[in-house]
TORDRENTI-872382 format. One record per residue (C-alpha): residue in one letter; x, y, z. Coordinates in steps of 0.2 Angstrom, whole numbers, padded with zeros to 4 digits, always signed. Layout:
// residues N
aXYZ...
***
This chain:
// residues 433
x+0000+0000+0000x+0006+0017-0005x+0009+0029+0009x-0002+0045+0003x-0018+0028+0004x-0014+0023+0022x-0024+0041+0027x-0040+0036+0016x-0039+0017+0020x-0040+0023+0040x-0054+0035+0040x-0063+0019+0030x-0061+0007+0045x-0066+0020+0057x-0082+0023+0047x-0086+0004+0049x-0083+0005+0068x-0097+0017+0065x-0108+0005+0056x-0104-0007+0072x-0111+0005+0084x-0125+0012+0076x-0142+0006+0079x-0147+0006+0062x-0147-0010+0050x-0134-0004+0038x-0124+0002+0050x-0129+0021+0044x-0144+0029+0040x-0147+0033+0020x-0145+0052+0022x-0128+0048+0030x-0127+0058+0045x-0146+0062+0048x-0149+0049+0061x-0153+0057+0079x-0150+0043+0087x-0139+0052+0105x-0128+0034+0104x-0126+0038+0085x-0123+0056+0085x-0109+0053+0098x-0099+0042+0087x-0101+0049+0072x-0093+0068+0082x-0079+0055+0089x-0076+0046+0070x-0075+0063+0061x-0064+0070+0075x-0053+0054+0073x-0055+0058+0052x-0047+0075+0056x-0036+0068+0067x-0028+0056+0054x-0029+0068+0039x-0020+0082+0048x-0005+0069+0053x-0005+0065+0034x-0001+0083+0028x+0010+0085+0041x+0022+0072+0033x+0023+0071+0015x+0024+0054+0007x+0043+0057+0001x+0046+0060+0020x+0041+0043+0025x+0048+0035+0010x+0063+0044+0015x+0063+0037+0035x+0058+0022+0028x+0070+0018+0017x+0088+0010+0021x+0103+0022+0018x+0122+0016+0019x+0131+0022+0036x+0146+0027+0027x+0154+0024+0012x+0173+0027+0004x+0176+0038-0011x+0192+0040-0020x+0201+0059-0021x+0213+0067-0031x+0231+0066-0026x+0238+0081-0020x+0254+0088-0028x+0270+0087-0015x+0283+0103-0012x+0296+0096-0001x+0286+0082+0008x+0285+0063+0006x+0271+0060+0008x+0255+0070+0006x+0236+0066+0012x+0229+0050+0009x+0221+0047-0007x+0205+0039+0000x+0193+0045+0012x+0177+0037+0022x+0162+0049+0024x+0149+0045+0035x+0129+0045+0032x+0131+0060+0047x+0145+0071+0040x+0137+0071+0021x+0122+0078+0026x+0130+0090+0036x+0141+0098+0024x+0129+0097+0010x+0118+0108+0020x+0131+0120+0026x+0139+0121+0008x+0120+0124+0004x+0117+0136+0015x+0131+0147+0009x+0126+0147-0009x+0110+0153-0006x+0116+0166+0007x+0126+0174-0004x+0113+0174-0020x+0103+0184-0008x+0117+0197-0004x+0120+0198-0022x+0099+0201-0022x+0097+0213-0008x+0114+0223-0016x+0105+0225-0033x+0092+0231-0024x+0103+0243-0012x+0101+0239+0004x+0117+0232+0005x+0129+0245+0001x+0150+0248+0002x+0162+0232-0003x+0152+0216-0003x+0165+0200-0011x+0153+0184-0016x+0161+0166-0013x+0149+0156-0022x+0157+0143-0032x+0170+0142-0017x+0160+0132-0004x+0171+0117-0003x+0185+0129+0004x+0174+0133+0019x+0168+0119+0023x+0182+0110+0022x+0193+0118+0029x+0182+0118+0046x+0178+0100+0043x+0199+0098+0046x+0200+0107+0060x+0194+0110+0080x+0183+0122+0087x+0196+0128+0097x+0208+0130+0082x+0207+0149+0074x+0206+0156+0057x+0209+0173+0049x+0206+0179+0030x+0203+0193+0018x+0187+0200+0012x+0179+0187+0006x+0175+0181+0023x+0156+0177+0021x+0155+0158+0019x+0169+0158+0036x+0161+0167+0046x+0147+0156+0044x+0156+0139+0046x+0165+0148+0059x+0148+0146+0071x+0138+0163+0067x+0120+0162+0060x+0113+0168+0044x+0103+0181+0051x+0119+0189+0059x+0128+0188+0045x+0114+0196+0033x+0110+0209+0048x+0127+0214+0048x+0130+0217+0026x+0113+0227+0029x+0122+0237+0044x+0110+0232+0055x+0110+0232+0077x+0109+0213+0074x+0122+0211+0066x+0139+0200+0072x+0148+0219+0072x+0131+0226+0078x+0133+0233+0061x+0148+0243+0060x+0160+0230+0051x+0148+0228+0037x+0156+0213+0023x+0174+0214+0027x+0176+0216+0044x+0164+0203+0052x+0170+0193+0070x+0168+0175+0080x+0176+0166+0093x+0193+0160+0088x+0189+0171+0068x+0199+0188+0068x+0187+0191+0053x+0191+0199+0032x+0203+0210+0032x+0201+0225+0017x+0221+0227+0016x+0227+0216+0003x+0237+0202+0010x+0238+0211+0029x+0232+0196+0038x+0243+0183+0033x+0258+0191+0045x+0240+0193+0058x+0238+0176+0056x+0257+0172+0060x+0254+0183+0076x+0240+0170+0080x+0250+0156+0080x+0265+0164+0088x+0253+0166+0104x+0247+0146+0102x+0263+0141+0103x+0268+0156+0116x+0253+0148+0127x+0259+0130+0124x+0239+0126+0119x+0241+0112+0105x+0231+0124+0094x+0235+0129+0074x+0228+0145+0063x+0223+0143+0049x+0230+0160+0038x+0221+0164+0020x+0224+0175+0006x+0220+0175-0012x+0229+0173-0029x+0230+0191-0030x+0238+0195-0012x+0251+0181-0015x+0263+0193-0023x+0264+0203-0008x+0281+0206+0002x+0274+0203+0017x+0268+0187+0015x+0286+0179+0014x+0291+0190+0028x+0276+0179+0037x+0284+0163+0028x+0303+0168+0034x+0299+0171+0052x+0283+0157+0055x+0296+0147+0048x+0312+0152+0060x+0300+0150+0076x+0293+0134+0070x+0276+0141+0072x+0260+0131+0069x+0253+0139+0054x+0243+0136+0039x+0246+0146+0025x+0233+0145+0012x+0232+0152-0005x+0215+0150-0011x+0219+0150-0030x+0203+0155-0039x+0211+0159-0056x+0208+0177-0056x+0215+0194-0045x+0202+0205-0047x+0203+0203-0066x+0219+0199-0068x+0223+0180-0071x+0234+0170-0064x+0245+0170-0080x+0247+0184-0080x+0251+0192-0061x+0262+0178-0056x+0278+0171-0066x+0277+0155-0055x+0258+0150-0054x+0264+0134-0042x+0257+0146-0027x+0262+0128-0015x+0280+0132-0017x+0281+0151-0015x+0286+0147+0001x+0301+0138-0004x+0307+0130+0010x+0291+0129+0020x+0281+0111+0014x+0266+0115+0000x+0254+0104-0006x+0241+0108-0020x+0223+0103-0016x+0207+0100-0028x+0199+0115-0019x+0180+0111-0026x+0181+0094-0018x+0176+0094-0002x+0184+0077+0003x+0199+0081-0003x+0200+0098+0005x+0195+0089+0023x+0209+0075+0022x+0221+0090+0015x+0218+0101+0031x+0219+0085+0043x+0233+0082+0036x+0241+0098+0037x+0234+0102+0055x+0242+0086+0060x+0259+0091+0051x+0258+0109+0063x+0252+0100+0079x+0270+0089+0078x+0280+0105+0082x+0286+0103+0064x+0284+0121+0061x+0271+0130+0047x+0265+0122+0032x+0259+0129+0015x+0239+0123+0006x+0235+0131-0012x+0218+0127-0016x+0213+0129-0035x+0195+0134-0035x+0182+0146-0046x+0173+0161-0041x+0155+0161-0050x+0152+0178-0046x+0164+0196-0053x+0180+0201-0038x+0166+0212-0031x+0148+0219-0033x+0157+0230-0047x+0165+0218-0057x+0150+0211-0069x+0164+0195-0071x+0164+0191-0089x+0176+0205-0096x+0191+0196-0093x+0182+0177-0096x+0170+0171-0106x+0154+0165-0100x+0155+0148-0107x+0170+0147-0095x+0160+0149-0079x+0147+0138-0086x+0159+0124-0091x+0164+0123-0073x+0146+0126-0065x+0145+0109-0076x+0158+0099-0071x+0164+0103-0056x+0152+0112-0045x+0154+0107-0028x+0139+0105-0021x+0134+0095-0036x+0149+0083-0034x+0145+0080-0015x+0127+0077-0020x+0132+0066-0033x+0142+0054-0022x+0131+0050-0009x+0117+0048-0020x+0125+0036-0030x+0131+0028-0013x+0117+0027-0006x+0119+0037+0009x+0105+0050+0005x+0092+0051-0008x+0087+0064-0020x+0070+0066-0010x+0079+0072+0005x+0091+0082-0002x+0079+0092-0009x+0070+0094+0007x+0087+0101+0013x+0086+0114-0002x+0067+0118+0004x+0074+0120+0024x+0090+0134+0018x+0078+0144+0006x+0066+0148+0021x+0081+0150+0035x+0089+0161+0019x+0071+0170+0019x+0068+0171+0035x+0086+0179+0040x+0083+0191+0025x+0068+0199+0032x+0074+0201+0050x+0090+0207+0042x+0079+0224+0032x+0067+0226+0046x+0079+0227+0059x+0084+0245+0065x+0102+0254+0062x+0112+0258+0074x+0110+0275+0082x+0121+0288+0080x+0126+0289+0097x+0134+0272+0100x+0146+0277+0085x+0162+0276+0096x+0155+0261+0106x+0164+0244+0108x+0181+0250+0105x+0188+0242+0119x+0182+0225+0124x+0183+0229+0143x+0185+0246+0148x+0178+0260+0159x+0167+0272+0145x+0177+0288+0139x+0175+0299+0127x+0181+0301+0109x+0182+0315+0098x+0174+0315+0085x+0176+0325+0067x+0180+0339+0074x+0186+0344+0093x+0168+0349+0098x+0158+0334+0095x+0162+0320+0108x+0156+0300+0107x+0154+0292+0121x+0163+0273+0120x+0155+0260+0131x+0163+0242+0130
***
């Protein structure tokens, strides 16, 4: 029997418990209902109210969702990934990797979830309500994910400006995030950072100075190893910043101190609208730092970026020093809000990757085809992100602006209030921690 009969097939029996207790020879009268009987007007009040009862559980839960529980998914499965390419080590991640039931669904809907996030921002900047720099990730989800699937809680992570999809994973809601592009009181900077300059517990946030927190990110791990906490810091930058001077002088002294950091060159083909080709005369962004270790990750898989920060991480935690990750990924959207994206590519170009190696559609692919989820439920998943998206989207334009007066507030994170100065000597803020 098909689940969406089972409602119809149970409202049927009760109506022949009816027939049972009704005093009438068929059970009912002709003109069902029209019987006065008190016995037979009090089960037929109880049989509809079970009716109801039965039918209101059914549109409750859709048949695919009880196809769904009912049906037997694989606990885990184990998929083949790319081999990483080797700068001065060994040997390099593994080149197989088990994922759980538990884990696929997990990153599916966080990877998911930062898609449709930052589609709405590109939305609500169209429609200017979010104004100022605004740098979309979409396309770079497996970076994100990944990289926080590698790691602790406890571990930190610092980055440029296109922090949205961090700043998530990091642990902050969609509402927070959304509240703060808006510049809203809600927001994680209580709407004074805006895109670049969001915060969380162990995420120092986008930085809008071009490769300025890599030797920030050094800083972060010189106090891990300082504290003698078996902690690492995860340090990105782009394709574009890896040119900068001070990077190697965050290379030259993170390696000298033996400090336990991550340097990540997330390598999305293009600086601004510059490619790779032509900014860099070695694209091999894994060797750059010459004689700190590289590897070269398949950045639009998440598996592979996973086992690559494990692997990594594990390489920091031994006191062997800092280690180098160069993820080659693809940005769908232009650098910024004002960079349409196509000038310097062609459009077939972003469409041939969307194609083949999108990575959301990769995870989904796997574990349908290894049965550890179903079409059915992925979709529900879809349904679930689009109404939190939604939903953090209208809190995020209905909530109010900060007022003017808290202007100079939280610029200390434990202080006695004081006043600042503000454009000119005669008007004064009051800062309050």
């Amino acid at each position: 029997m098909t689940p969406s009969r089972r409602p119809a097939v149970k409202a049927w029996r009760l109506r022949g418990h009816l027939k049972e207790t009704c005093g009438h020879p068929d059970g009912v009268s002709p003109a069902f209902g029209s019987c006065r009987n008190p016995h037979c007007l009090r089960s037929m009040r109880k049989m509809l109210a079970a009716v109801s009862r039965v039918l209101s559980g059914a549109a409750q839960k859709p048949a695919n969702r009880v196809l769904v529980a009912s049906r037997n998914f694989a606990n885990d499965a184990t998929f083949e990934i790319k081999k990483c390419d080797l700068h001065r080590l060994e040997e390099g991640p593994p080149v197989t990797t088990v994922l759980t039931r538990e884990d696929g669904l997990k990153y599916y809907r966080m990877m998911q979830t930062v898609r449709r996030m930052e589609l709405k921002a590109d939305q609500l900047y169209k429609q200017k309500i979010i104004r100022g720099f605004c740098h979309l990730c979409d396309g770079q989800e497996a970076c994100c994910v990944g990289l926080e699937a590698g790691i602790n809680p406890t571990d930190h992570l610092i980055t440029a400006y296109r922090a949205h999809g961090f700043t998530f994973t990091r642990g902050l809601s969609v509402r927070e995030i959304l509240a703060e592009l808006t510049g809203r009181k809600g927001g994680c900077a209580k709407g004074k950072g805006g895109s670049m300059h969001m915060y969380a517990k162990n995420f120092y946030g986008g930085n809008g100075i071009v490769g300025a927190q890599v030797p920030l990110g050094a800083g972060i791990a010189l106090a891990c190893k300082y504290n003698g906490k078996d902690e690492v810091c995860l340090t990105l930058y782009g394709d574009g910043a890896a040119n900068q001077g001070q990077i190697f002088e965050a290379y030259n002294m993170a390696a000298l101190w033996k400090l336990p950091c991550i340097f990540i060159c997330e390598n999305n083909r293009y600086g601004m609208g510059t490619s790779v080709e032509r900014a860099a005369a070695s694209t091999d962004y894994f060797k750059r730092g010459d004689f700190i270790p590289g590897l070269r990750v398949d950045g639009m898989d998440i598996l592979c970026v996973r086992e690559a920060t494990r692997f990594a991480a594990a390489y920091c935690r031994s006191g062997k020093g800092p280690i180098l990750m160069e993820l080659q990924t693809y940005r769908y959207h232009g650098h910024s809000m004002s960079d349409p994206g196509v000038s310097y590519r062609t459009r077939e170009e972003i469409q041939e990757v969307r194609s083949k190696s999108d990575p959301i559609m990769l995870l989904k692919d796997r574990m349908v085809n290894s049965n550890l989820a179903s079409v059915e439920e992925l979709k529900e998943i879809d349904v679930e992100v689009r109404k939190e998206i939604e939903d953090a989207a209208q809190f995020a334009t209905a909530d109010p602006e900060p007022p003017l007066e808290e202007l100079g507030y939280h610029i200390y994170s434990s202080d006695p209030p004081f006043e600042v100065r503000g454009a000119n000597q005669w008007i004064k803020f009051k800062s309050v921690s």
